[in-house]
N, C-alpha and C positions, 0 to 999 in steps of 0.2 A: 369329636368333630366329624362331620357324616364330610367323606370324600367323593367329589362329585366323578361322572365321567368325563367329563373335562378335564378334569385334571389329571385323571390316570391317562387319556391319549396326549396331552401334552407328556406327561415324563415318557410315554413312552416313544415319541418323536423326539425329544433331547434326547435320550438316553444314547441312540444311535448316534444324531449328530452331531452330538461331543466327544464319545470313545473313540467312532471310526477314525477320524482325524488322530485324535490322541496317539491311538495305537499307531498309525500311519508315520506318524512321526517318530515314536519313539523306536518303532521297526528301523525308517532311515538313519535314526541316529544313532543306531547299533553297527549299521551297515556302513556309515560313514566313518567310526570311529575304527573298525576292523580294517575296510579298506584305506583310511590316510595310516594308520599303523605298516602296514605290508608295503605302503607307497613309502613311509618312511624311511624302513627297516632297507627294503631295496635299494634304496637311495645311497642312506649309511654303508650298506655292503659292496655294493657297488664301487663308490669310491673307496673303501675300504683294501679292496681288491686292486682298484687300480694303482694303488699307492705299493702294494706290498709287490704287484710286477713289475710296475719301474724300480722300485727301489731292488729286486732281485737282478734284473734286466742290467741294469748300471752298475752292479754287482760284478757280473758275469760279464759284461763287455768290458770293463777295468780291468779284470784279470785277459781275455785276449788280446786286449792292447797292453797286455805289461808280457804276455808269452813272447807277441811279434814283436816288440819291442829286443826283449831278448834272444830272439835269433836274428836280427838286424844287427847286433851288434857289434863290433870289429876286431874284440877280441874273439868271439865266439867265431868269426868270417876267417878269423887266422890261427885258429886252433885248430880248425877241421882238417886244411890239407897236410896237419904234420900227424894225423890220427896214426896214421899205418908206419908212422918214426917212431926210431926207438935212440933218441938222439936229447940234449941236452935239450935242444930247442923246443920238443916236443913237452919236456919237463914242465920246461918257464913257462909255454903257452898255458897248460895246463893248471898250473897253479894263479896264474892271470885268470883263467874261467873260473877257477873254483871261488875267487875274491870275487867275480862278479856276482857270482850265483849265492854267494851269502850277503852282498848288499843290495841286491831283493828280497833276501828273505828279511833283511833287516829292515828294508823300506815300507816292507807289504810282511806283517806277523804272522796273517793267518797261513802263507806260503810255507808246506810243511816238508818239501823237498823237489827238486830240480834235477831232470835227467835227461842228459844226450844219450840217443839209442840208436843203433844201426837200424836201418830198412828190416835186416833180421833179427834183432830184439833185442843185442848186446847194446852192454851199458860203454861209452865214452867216459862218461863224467855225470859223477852224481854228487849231489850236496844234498845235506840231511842235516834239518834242524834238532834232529833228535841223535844225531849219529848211527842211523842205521844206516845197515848196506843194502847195495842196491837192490832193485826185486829183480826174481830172473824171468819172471812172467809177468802182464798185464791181462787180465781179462776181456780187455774188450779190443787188443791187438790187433785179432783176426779183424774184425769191424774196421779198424782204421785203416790195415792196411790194404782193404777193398775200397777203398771210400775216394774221390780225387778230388776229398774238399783240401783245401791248405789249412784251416785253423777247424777243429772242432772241441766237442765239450763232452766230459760220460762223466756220470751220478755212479759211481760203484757201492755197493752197501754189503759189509761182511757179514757176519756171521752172528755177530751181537747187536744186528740192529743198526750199526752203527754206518751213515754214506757218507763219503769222502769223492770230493768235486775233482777230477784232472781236466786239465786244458793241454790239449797238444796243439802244434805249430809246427809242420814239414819244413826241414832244412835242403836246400837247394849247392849248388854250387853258385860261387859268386859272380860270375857270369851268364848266367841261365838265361838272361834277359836278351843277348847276344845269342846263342847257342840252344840249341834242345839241350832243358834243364834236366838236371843228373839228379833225382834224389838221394842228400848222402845221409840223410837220418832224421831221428824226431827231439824236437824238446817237450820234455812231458814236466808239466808242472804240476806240483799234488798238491791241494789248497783244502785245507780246512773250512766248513758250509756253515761259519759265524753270520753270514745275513742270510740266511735262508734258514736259519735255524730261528734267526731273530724274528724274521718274515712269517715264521708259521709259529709262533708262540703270543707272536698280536694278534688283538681280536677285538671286534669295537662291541659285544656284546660280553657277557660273561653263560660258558658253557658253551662257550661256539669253538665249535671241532675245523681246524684249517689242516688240511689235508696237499701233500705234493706226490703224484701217482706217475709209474711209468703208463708208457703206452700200453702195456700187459694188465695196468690195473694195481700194480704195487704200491706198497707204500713205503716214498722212500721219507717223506718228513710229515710228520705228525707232533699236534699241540699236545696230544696224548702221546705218551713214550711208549706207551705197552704197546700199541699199534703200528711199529716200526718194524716192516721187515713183512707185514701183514698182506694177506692181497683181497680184494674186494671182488665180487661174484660179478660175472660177461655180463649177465642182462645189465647190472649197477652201471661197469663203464661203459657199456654200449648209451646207454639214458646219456651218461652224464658227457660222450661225446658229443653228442645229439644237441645238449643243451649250452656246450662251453659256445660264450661270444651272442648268444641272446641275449644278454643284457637283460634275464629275469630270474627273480626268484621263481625254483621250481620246487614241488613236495614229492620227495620221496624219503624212503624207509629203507637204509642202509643196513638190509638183515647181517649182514658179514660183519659187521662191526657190530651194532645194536638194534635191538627194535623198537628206535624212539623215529617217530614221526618229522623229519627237517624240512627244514626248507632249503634248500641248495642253491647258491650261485660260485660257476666252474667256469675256468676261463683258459686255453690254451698255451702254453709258454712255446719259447722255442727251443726243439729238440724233441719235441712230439709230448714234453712233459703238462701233467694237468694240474693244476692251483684251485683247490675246493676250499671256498667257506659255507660249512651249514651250520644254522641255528636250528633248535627245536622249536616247535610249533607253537605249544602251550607259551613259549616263552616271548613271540611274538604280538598276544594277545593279552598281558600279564598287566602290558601299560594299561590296555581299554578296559580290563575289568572294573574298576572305581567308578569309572567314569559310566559306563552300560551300565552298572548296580543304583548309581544315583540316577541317572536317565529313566531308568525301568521303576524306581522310588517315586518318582517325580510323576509319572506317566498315570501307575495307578492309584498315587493320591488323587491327580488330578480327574483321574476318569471316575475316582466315587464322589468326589466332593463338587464337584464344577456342573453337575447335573441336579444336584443339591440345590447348589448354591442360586442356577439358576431357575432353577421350580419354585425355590422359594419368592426370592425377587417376582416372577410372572406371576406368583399366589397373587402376592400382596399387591401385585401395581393392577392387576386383569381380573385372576378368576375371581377373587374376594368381593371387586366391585362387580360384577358378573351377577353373582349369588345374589348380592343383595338387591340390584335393578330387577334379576329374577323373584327373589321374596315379594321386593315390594308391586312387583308387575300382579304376583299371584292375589297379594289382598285388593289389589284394584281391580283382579274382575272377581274377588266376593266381595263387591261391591264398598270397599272399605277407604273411600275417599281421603282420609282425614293421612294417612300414610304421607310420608314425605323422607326425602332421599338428601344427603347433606352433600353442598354443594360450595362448599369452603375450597375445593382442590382447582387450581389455576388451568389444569392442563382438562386434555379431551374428554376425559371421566366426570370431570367436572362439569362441563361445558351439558353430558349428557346428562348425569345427573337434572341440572336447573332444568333441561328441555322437559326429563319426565314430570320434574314437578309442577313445571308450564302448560304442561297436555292433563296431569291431574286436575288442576286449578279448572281449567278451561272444561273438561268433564262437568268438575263438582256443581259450576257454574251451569253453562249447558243443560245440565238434569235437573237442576232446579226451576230455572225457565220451563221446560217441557214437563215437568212434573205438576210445575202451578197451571199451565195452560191447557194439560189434561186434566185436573183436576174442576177446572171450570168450562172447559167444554162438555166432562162427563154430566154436570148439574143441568146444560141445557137441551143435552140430546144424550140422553140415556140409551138408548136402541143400538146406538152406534158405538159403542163401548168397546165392542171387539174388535173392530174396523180400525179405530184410532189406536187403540194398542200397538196393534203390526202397523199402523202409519209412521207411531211416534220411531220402531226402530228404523223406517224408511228414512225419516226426517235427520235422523243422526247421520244417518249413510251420506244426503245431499248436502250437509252442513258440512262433513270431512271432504268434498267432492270441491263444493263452492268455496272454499278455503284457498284452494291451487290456484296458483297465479297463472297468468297468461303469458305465452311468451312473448318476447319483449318484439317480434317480427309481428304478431298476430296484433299486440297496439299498438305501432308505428301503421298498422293497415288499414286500422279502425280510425284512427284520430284523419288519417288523409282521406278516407270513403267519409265520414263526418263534414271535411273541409270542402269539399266539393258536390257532397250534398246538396250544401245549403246554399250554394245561387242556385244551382240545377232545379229543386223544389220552387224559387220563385220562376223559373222558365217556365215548368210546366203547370204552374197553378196559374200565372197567367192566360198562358194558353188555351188554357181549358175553360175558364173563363169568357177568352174569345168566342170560341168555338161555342159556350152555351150562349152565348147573344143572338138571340134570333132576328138582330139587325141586319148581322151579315146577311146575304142573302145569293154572294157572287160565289159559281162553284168552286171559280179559280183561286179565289182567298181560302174557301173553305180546303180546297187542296193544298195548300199550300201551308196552314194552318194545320195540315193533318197528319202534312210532312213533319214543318217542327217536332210538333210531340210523338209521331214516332220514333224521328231519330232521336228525341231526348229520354224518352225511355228506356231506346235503347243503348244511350251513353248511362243511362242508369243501371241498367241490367248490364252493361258492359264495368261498371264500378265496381259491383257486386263481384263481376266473379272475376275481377284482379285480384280478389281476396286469395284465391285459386291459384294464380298463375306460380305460386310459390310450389306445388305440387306436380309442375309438368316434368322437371328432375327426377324427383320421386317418385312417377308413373301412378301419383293418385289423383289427377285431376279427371274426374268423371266429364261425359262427354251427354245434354242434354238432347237426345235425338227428338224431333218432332217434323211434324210435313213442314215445308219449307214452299210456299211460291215461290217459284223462279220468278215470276212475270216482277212481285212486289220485291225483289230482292235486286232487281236489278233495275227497276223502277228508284229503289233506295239509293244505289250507289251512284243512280245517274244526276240526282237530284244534287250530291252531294258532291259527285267529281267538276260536270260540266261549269259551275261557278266558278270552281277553283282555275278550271284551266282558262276561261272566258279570262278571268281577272289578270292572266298569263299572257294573253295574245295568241292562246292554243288550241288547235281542233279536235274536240273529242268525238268520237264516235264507238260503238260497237257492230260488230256484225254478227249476226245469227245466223250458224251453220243447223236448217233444219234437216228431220227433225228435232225437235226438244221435250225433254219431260217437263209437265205442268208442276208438277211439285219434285220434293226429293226430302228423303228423312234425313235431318241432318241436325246438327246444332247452331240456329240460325245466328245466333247473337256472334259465335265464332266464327263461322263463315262469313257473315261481313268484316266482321273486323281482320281477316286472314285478306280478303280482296280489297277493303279501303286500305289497307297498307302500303298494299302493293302498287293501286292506282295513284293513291297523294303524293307517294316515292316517285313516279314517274313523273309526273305533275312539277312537282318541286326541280326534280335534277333535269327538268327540258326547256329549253330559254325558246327557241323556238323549232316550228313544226309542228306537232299534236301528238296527242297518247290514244291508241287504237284496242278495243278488245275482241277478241271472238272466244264466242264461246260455242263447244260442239258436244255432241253427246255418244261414248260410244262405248261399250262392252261392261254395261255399270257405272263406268264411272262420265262425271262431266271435266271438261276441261276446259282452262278458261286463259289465254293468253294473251298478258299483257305489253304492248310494243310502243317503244316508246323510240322521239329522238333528239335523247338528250346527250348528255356527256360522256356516259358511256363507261367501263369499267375495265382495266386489265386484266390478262388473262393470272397474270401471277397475284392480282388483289381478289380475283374472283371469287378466289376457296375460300376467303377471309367475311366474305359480307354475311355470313348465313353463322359465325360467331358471334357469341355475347360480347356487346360493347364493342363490336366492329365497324368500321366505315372503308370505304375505299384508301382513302389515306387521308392524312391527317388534316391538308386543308378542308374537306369535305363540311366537319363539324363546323368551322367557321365560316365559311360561304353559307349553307345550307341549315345549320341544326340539326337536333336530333341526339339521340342518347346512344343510337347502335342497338338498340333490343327490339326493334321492330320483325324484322327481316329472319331472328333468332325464333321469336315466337312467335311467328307466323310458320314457318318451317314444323315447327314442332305442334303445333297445333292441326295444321294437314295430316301431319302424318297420325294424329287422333283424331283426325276424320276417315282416317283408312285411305289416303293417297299422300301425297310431297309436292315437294316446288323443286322446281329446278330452272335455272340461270343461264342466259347465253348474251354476250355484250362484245361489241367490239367498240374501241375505244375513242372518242369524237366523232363516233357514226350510234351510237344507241344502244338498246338494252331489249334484252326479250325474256319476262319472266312467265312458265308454262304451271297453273297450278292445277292438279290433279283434288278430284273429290270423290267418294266413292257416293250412290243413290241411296244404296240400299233401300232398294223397292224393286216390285215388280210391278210392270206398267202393262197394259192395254193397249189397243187402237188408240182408244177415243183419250186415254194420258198424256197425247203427246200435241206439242203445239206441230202445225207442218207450214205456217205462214205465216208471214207479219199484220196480217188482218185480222190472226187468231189471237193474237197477243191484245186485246185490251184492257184497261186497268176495268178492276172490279172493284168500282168504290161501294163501299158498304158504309153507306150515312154513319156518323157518330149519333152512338144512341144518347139519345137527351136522358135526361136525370130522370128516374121512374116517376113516373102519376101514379104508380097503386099505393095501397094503404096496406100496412102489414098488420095481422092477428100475435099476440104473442107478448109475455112476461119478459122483460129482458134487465138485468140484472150489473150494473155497473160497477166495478170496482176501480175505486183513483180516488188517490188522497189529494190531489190539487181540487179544490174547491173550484177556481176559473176553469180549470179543464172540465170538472164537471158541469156546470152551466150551459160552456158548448154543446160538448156532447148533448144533452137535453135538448137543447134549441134545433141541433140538427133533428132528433130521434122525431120531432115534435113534428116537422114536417111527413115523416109517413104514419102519424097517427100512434106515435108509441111514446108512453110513460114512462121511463124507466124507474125502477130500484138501485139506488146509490149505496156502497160498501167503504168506506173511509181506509180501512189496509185490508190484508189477507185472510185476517184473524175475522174479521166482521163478514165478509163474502161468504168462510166456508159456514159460518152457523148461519148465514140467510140462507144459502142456499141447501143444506140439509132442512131447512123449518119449511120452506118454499121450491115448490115445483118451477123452473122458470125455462122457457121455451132457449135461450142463447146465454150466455154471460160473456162482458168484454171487461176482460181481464189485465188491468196493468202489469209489467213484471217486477216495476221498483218500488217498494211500496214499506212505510216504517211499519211495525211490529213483525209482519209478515208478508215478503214480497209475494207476487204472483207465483212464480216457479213452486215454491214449497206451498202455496194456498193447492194451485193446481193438479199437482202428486198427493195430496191431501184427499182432494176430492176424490181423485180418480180412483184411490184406494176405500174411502167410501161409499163406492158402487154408483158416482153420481156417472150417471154416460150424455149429460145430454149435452153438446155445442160448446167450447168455449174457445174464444179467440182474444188470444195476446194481444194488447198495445203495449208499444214499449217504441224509443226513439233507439234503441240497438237494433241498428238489421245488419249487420253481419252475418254470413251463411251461419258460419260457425253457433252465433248465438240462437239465429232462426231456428236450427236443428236441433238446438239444449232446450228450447220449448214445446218442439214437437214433440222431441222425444220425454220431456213431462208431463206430455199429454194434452198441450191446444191440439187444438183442429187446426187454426190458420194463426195466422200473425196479421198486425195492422201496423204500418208504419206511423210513426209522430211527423210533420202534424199529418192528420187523416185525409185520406184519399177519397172523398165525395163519392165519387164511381165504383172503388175499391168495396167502400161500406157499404154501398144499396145493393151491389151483387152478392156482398156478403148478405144480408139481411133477405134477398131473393132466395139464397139457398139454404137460409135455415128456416125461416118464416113462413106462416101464410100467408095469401094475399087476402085483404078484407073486402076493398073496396077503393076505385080508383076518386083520383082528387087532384087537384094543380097544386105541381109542386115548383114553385120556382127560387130556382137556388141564389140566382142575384139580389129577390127580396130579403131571401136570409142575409147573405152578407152585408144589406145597405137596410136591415130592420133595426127600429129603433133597441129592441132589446138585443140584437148582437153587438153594437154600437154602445150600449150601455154596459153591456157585459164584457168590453174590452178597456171600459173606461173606467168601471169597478175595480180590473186587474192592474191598469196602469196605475190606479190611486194607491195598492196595495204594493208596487215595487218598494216605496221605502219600507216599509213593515219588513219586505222581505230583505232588503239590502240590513238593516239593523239585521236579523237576525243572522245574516248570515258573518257580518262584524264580530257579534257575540261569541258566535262558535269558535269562528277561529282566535279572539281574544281568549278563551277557554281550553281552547284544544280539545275540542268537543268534533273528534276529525269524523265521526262515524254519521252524528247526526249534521254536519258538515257536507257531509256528500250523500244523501240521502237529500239536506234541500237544496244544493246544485242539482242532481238529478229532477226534482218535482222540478225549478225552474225551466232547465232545459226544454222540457218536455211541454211544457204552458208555454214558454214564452213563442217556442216556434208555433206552436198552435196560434198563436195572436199574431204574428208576423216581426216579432221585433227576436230577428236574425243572430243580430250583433250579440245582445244575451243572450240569446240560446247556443249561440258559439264559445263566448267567455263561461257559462255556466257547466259546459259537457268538458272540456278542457279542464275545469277544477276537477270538476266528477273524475275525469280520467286519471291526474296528477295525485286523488287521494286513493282512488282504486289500486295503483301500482302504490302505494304507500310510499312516495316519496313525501315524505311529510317536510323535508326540508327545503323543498321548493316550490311551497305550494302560494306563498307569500307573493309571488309577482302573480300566479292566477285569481288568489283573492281581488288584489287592484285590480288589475284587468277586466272582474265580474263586477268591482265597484262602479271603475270610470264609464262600461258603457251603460249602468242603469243610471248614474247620475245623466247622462248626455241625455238620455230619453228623457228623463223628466227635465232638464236644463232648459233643452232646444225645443221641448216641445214634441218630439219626433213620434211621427204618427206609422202604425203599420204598415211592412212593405205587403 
């Protein structure tokens, strides 16, 4: 089995981070198991230790409460003053002390003799459980009789090792307490060290050395015997003074005794004596061994196997399917279709699996179509052979492009530019209509008429590029600079303010601070809509008084300020009104209306004109907003207005519909049969014939067979839309004119056709004016002729050609029945789309609104709710034919 590189950096990314851990832990758990040992051990010794001092302690204060006890006594208080008699009475005292003195020895065993001594050492009275006679010396004499404790203690140790406890108790006269006390002598009692012998012969561990040392370092009791009588090296007690009463095990190496490694806890007694227990070190650690050996067992089974374990598992569940998505990837680009990837597995692998065999399928398919339709383009145009070669991998490239959906903000933008379209197109198709009646004859209707359709054009162009406004965030809305009339732009606003505020009860006026520039580069459609904001805002929030503007020009920029008096704005709501979704406050939206996004993008629009707005209001006294615009131009003398007599409008007649007669092949592509008709009957008026293409596929072999001066190019079209006919050609070498029809004008789309190479775009239905100036600048002129466009629309064959189409709505409503009874969603929306596009050409509105909304509904493939736009596209063809309903 060939091992990929994949799989040696994956072990070798486990391999670390499964030990590291591992090791880490099984490091603490050696660390933990040493340190709870030493914590235990301490523990154990510790109390260990405190048990064998009290239990010594209790010891040795029983015997000086049994000493003082015995020189309190009354025999002993009345034996003293007949010491220096030599008289019967002295006899009897004496024999009375020596009965006491042997029933303490009898009370208390270890008690091994009892002696009254003078200040100078002689013996009184001695009792001896063994019957010795008295000593004539003590040892540590000198020491006591320096001392002015009353009770003390001395550890004496002979000769063989052996210490023997004495307790002395200073004898007084019986009066002392009265009198400066007389010392008349000692009781020395000599006790055998049965609990201290006991005391250092327990040991809560086994091999642990309990040690009883003088202040010198001696050793007066040991667990070990041989070390009795032994002394231990200065540095050893100097440490173990150091250490008694810390309350820790300490390590050291008792060279004097052995050189085994202990651990030592020492604790002070009194009488300057020291109480050692040490255990050995190894023996400390003896418990954790098992437990470290299993731990460190455990640790690097797990560090060989668990890297194992889990490389295998990631084989099987990743690389495995990996390799083989890889394999079968590599025979799909040697071209080996037929490959397929099993797709039985529930989870994500699976899931990818089906997709590749989803994208193979759709290849195999794909290549087949472009394989059949280059194999029959090559029979008709041989020449072009190499051309369509490198087309066909172009065409695969727009097929993977045209595939991506749209985001779902871009058709929420489209369906609303769509919705308001379509009154706005009959506004200005009436209009235009007016305007070509050479009835009219009044300039002031003709102005007024000339008004409408500019400002509805420019609520058209203002539709358009709300499509935009989604990019002022994102600093990608371009800004279309062109010369701008001041005179027509403020001409515009006056037209459109003065009504509003007349219908008010309100005075408008502006004032002109000269001089003025005659024009300014700017982007006019946003600069009116930055100033009708601001003026309608006035307008609306002033009940009465009037809304005032001047406008002045100075250092570049113009500035134009609006004053109103109306209601007015707080200073603390002030900051607020230039946010998204903002108002003064909340009754505002119900008095008044409005959304709050006006005042936001107006703001932000300024300042892509290269100036701002800024706000000043005080509050039931009015409002002053100051908007700043930069020229960018440089002006002249003669650029600038200096008076209101210079300012006159410059009408410039609407040009009537061309008289000339165009030269020229022109070449139509549109599968609507009614739309083709139109088109024709319009073309027919400047003397042109044209060549009709049924889809894509048909246009690019007319037009490689035939030289043709223009082609008008649909973009939706079955076999083959415009867009890939288009990229076709252009890769072809055809260079000559082609302009898109298509009822999509969305920038977005506008520019997906530019950049497949139209020249221009035609909106649906056609723009009269639009088309002859398209046909002025690709055509010759041949020869002029009367052209009048109201015959066309009231001639008996346009008339017949609308009535042709209306006969044909059922044909089309069946068929569109069919599809969706089939589920036939493709060719489905393809004849939504031809409807759309025909019916708005003939004027029946209602379907071409129900028929773009399906198109839309199957375009985003919601295939589950396309059942109410079906009906929908039903009910308003049936109502057309029902009622009768003739074109708006």
């Amino acid at each position: 089995m060939k091992t990929s590189k994949l799989s040696i950096r994956l072990l070798w990314y486990i391999t670390p981070v499964v030990i590291l851990p591992l090791l880490f832990l099984g490091g603490f758990t050696l660390t933990n198991v040493t340190s709870s040992s030493q914590q235990q051990t301490q523990l154990i010794v510790s109390r260990f230790v405190e048990q064998q001092q009290n239990k010594v302690f209790h010891s040795l204060n029983v015997y000086h409460s049994t000493t003082e006890l015995l020189t309190s006594s009354p025999v002993l208080q009345d034996f003293v003053p007949e010491i220096h008699q030599s008289s019967d009475r002295y006899t009897e005292r004496l024999a009375a002390l020596m009965d006491v003195f042997g029933s303490y020895t009898q009370a208390y065993p270890d008690i091994l003799s009892i002696n009254l001594v003078s200040p100078q050492q002689k013996s009184y009275a001695y009792f001896s459980t063994k019957l010795e006679s008295a000593p004539q010396v003590y040892p540590f004499f000198e020491k006591l009789s320096a001392s002015s404790l009353r009770r003390q203690q001395f550890m004496v140790q002979n000769e063989r090792g052996e210490t023997t406890l004495y307790f002395v108790q200073k004898v007084f006269t019986p009066d002392y307490h009265l009198e400066r006390p007389i010392l008349l002598g000692y009781v020395i009692m000599r006790v055998q060290p049965t609990v201290l012998n006991t005391a250092i012969l327990e040991s809560p561990y086994n091999n642990t050395l309990n040690l009883m040392l003088t202040e010198q370092g001696k050793i007066l009791f040991s667990s070990n015997h041989a070390l009795r009588g032994e002394s231990i090296a200065s540095e050893e007690l100097r440490k173990i003074s150091l250490w008694a009463d810390n309350g820790r095990l300490n390590e050291l190496a008792l060279h004097s005794i052995d050189h085994t490694q202990r651990l030592v806890y020492a604790v002070q007694m009194a009488g300057g004596h020291y109480f050692i227990t040490s255990i050995p070190k190894e023996l400390l650690y003896e418990s954790g061994k098992v437990i470290s050996l299993i731990t460190a067992l455990i640790v690097m089974i797990s560090v060989i196997t668990l890297p194992i374990l889990i490389f295998i598992v990631v084989r099987n569940l990743l690389l495995n399917p990996i390799e083989q998505l890889g394999a079968a990837s590599h025979r799909v680009g040697e071209n080996d279709l037929a490959v397929r990837l099993p797709d039985d597995r529930k989870d994500e692998v699976g899931q990818l699996f089906s997709d590749f065999n989803h994208m193979v399928n759709k290849i195999y398919h794909t290549q087949g179509e472009l394989e059949e339709y280059k194999n029959t383009l090559e029979q008709k145009v041989e020449a072009r052979t190499l051309e369509l070669e490198k087309t066909n991998k172009a065409l695969e490239l727009a097929i993977e492009q045209a595939e991506q959906a749209n985001q779902l903000k871009s058709r929420f933008l489209a369906n609303m530019s769509h919705e308001i379209r379509t009154p706005l197109t009959a506004i200005m198709g009436f209009t235009e209509q007016l305007l070509d009646n050479n009835k009219i004859k009044e300039e002031k209707v003709h102005t007024q008429l000339a008004t409408v359709l500019r400002n509805s054009r420019h609520l058209l162009e203002l539709i358009n590029n709300i499509l935009d406004l989604s990019k002022i965030e994102a600093e990608k809305l371009d800004m279309n600079h062109e010369p701008v009339s001041l005179y027509e732009l403020l001409h515009d606003l006056e037209s459109i303010v003065e009504p509003q505020a007349q219908q008010k009860q309100l005075q408008f006026d502006i004032d002109y601070h000269f001089p003025l520039p005659k024009y300014l580069s700017s982007d006019q459609t946003r600069l009116k809509q930055i100033l009708l904001n601001i003026l309608t805002n006035a307008v609306k929030f002033t009940t009465q008084g009037g809304v005032h503007m001047s406008i002045r020009y100075q250092s570049g920029m113009l500035e134009f300020v609006v004053t109103d008096t109306g209601i007015g704005i707080s200073d603390k709501e002030l900051d607020r009104i230039f946010k998204p979704f903002e108002q003064a406050d909340a009754t505002t939206t119900r008095r008044f209306g409005g959304s709050g996004l006006g005042l936001c993008i107006a703001k932000n629009l300024a300042q892509l004109l290269g100036g701002d707005i800024w706000a000043q209001s005080q509050q039931g006294v009015g409002s002053q907003f100051t908007i700043h615009v930069a020229c960018y131009q440089q002006y002249t003398e003669q650029d600038y207005y200096y008076d209101h007599a210079q300012m006159q409008p410059v009408y410039s007649e609407r040009p009537a519909l061309s008289e000339q007669r165009f030269d020229g092949d022109i070449l139509v592509a549109e599968d609507n049969k009614d739309n083709q008709a139109l088109i024709s009957l319009l073309l027919e008026r400047w003397g042109i014939e044209p060549d009709f293409a049924n889809n894509g596929a048909e246009a690019v072999e007319k037009a490689l067979v035939k030289d043709y001066q223009l082609i008008l190019m649909d973009m939706q079209m079955p076999v083959m839309g415009g867009e890939e006919a288009t990229k076709m050609l252009r890769h072809a070498a055809y260079d000559g004119p082609i302009i898109a029809l298509t009822a999509n004008v969305m920038k977005h789309d506008i520019e997906r056709y530019l950049g497949a190479g139209c020249d221009k775009t035609l909106g649906k239905p056609i723009d009269k004016q639009e088309l002859e100036h398209t046909l002025a600048t690709y055509l010759s002129i041949q020869q002029e002729a009367a052209s009048q466009w109201d015959d066309i629309l009231q001639s008996e064959r346009f008339l017949q050609i609308n009535a042709n189409y209306k006969e044909k709505l059922p044909e089309y409503l069946d068929e569109v029945l069919g599809h969706h009874h089939d589920g036939d969603w493709e060719q489905l929306q393809s004849l939504a789309h031809s409807i759309k596009g025909s019916a708005s050409c003939f004027g029946f509105f209602a379907i071409a609104e129900a028929a773009g909304e399906l198109e839309q509904v199957l375009r985003q493939g919601h295939h589950d709710s396309h059942d109410y736009s079906v009906l929908k596209l039903e009910h308003a063809i049936r109502y057309v034919l029902e009622q009768d309903v003739e074109p708006s």
